[in-house]
C-alpha positions in Angstrom: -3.2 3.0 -6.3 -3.7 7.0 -5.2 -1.7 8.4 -8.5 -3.8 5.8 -10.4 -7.0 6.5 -8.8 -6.0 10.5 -9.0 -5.6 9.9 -12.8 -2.2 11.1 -12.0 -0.3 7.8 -13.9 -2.5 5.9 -16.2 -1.5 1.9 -16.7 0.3 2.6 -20.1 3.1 4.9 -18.4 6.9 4.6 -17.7 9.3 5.3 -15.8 13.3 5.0 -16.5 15.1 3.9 -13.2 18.9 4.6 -13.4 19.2 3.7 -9.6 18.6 6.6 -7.4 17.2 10.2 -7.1 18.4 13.0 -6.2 16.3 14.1 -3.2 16.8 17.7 -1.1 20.4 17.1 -1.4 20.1 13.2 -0.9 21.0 10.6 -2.9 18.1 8.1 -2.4 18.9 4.8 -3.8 16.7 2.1 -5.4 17.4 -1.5 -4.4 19.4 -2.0 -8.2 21.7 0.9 -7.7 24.4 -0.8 -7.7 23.5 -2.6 -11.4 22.9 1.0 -12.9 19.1 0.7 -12.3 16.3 -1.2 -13.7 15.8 1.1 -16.9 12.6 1.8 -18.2 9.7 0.2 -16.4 5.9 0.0 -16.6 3.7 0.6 -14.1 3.1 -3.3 -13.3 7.0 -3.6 -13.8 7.7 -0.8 -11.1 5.6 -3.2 -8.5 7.1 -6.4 -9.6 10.7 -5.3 -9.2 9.8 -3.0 -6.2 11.4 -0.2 -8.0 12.4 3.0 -5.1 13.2 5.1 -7.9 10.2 4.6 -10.2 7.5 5.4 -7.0 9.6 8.2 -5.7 9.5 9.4 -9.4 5.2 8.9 -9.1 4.9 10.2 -5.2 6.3 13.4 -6.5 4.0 14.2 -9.3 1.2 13.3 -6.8 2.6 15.4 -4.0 2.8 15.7 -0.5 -1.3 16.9 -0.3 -2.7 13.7 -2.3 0.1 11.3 -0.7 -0.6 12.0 2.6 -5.0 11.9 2.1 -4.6 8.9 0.7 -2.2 7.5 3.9 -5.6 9.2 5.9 -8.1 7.1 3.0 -6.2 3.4 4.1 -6.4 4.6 7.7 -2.7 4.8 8.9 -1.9 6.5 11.4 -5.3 6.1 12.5 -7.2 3.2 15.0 -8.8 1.2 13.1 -11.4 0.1 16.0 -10.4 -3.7 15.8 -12.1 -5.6 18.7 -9.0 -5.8 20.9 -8.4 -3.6 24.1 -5.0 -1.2 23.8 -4.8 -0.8 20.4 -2.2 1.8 19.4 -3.0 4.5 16.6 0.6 5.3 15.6 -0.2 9.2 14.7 2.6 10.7 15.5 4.3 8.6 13.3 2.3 9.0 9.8 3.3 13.1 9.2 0.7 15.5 7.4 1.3 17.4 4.4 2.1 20.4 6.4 5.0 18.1 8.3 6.0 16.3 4.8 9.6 17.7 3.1 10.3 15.6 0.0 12.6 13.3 1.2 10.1 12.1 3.6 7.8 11.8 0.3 10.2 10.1 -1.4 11.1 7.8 1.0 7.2 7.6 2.4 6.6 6.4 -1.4 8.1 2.6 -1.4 7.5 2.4 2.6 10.3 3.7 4.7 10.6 6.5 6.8 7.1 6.2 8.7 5.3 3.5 11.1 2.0 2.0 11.0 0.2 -1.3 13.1 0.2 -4.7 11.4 -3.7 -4.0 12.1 -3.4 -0.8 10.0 -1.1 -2.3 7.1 -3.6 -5.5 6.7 -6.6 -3.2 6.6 -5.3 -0.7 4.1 -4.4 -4.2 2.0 -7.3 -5.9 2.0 -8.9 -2.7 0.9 -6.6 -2.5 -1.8 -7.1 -5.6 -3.2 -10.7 -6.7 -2.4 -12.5 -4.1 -4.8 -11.8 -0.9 -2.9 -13.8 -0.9 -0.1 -12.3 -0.6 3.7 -13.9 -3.1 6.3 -13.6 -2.3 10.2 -11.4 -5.0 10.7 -12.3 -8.0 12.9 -10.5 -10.9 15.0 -14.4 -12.3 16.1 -17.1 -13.2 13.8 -18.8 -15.3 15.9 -19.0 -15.8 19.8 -20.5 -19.2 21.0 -21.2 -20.3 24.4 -20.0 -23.4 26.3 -22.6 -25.2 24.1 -22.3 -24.3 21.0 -25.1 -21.7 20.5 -24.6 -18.6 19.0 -24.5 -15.7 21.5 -23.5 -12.6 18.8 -22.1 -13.0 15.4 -19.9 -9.7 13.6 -21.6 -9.0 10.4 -18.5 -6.9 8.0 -19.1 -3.5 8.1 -18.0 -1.0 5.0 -16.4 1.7 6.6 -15.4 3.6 2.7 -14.2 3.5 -0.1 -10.6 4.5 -0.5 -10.6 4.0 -4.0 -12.4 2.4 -7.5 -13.2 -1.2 -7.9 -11.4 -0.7 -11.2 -8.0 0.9 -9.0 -8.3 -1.9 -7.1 -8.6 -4.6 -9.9 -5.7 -2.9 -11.6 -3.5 -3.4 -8.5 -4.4 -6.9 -8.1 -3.4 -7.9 -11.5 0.1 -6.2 -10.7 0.3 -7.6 -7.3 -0.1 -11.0 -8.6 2.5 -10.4 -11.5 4.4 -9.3 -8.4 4.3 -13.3 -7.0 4.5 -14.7 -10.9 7.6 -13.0 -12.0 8.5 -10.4 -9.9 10.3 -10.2 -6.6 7.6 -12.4 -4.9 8.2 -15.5 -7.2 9.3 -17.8 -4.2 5.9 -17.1 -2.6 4.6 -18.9 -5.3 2.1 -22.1 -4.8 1.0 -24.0 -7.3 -2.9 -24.5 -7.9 -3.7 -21.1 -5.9 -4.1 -17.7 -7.5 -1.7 -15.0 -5.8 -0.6 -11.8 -5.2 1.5 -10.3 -2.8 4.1 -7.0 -2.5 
């Protein structure tokens, strides 16, 4: 979404997996290494197969500075403010720019090598997916007494707008290719529209 949004990869690119990259004297495999690779994918195709190798490939041209505002824009590392006492923020495990090498980059890219609440991963989500915009998250929207009557009810509240409405449409569609034919196909139901990752 942040290369596509950045205008760094438009929808019509490719990207030739052969299995791994090369990484500050790592070898950072993709989950087909040992098949030689998934060859040349699309973007939609990259999702769909969860291709390592094809996003470390993007998170490079991007770059450590538009990776990591981007982690900031979907709020991890950050609280979110979800109505629940103790919540845990999980800073000092989201690094900076300043703190990023390029394996951490590399390996940031398909989701390893840095920690983040469910709270936080379901907020950046929904934001992905529900047009671009990034709710403060909520367990309560309403709060009744013994009755029934309604004491307070929690109206959704835009917080920003981490990307486009047309980003965000543009990962949906691949997200639910991801659940039609890609690595999510068991998550499948019949009669319901779905995406997943």
């Amino acid at each position: 979404a942040a290369a596509l949004e950045e205008g760094v990869i438009s929808p019509n690119d490719t990207f030739y997996c052969d299995g791994y990259q090369e990484v500050a004297g790592h070898q950072i495999k993709c989950t087909a290494f040992r098949k030689g690779g998934h060859g040349m994918l699309t973007v939609a195709e990259v999702l769909m197969v969860s291709c390592n190798d094809a996003l470390m490939q993007i998170a490079a041209k991007m770059g450590a500075t538009t990776f990591t505002r981007y982690m900031n824009a979907f709020g991890f590392g950050q609280k979110t403010g979800i109505d629940l006492p103790g919540e845990a923020d999980a800073k000092g495990l989201v690094r900076s720019a300043s703190e990023m090498n390029s394996a951490d980059l590399a390996t940031n890219s398909f989701g390893q090598n840095y920690n983040c609440t469910m709270v936080q991963m379901v907020s950046g989500f929904a934001s992905l997916i529900n047009g671009g915009t990034y709710y403060q998250p909520h367990l309560v929207t309403k709060i009744t007494d013994s009755t029934g009557n309604t004491i307070s009810t929690v109206e959704p509240k835009a917080v920003k707008q981490p990307i486009s409405q047309s980003t965000s449409y543009k990962i949906r569609d691949y997200l639910q290719s991801v659940v039609k034919e890609g690595t999510g196909n068991t998550a499948k139901v019949d009669g319901y529209s779905m995406g997943g990752k």
